[in-house]
N, C-alpha and C positions, 0 to 999 in steps of 0.2 A: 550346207548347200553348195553345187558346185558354182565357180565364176561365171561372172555374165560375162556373153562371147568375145564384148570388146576388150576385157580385162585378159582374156585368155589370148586375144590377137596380140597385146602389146605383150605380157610375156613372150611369145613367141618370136617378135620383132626384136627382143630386151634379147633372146636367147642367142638370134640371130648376128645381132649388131657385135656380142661381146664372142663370138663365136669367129667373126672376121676381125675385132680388133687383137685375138690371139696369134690368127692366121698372120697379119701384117706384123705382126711386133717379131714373128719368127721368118718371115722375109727382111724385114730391118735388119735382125741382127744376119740373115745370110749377106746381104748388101758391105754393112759393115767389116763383114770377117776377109773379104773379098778385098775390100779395099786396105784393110791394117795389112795384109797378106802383101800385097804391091806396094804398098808405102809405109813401112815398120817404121820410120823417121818423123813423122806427122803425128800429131795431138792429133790421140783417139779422144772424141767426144763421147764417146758412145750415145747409144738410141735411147732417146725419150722419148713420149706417148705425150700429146697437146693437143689440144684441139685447135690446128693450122686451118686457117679461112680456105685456102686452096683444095684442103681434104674434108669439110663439111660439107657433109652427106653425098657423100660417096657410101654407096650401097655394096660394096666387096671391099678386100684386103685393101689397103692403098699403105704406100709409104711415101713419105719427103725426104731426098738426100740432098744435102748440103756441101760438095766437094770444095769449095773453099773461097774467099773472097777475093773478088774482083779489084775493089777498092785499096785493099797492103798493098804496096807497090812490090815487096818480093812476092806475094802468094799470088799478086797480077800475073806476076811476068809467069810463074811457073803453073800455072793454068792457062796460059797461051801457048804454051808450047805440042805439038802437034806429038809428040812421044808421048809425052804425060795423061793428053784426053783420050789417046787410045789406050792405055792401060786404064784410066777409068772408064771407061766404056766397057773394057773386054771384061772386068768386073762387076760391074752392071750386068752385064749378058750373062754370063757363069752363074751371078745370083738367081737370076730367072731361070735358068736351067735346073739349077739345085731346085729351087724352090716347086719347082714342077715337078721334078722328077720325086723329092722327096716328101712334098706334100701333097701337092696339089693331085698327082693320080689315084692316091690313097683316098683320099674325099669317099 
């Protein structure tokens, strides 16, 4: 017998859900590739998948970047610096470009 309709909704939500955590995990890595790209010197972490309180339930792609900590007194000082946050930034922006241009219109 086919599913009852609510089993069939949440497959379809289950279809959905893992359908955007693909979508983000390959904006992740364009974020990432962006940033190793502008700072070859910097421990790649690379991208992990977690369930981040900030990104629960969020209903499309979503990604968390972490450019570096406040609190190291060297990685303070070089995340204060007005050169540095504009190359991450212009990073940031090129991903979202990539990610548009090369996912997101194909949808």
């Amino acid at each position: 017998p086919p599913p009852p309709a609510a089993d069939a909704g949440s497959m379809v939500r289950e279809l959905e859900q893992r359908a955007h955590q693909r979508r983000a995990a390959m904006f992740a890595k364009f974020v990432q590739d962006e940033q190793r790209a502008r700072f070859p010197d910097r421990l790649d972490r690379g991208v992990k998948q977690a369930p981040f309180d900030v990104l629960l339930g969020a209903r499309m792609p979503a990604v968390l970047t972490e450019v570096g900590f406040l609190d190291h007194p060297e990685e303070g000082a070089w995340l204060l610096d007005g050169r540095i946050q504009r190359e991450v930034v212009d990073g940031l922006a090129r991903a979202v470009v990539r990610w548009y241009r090369d996912v997101f219109v194909r949808l």
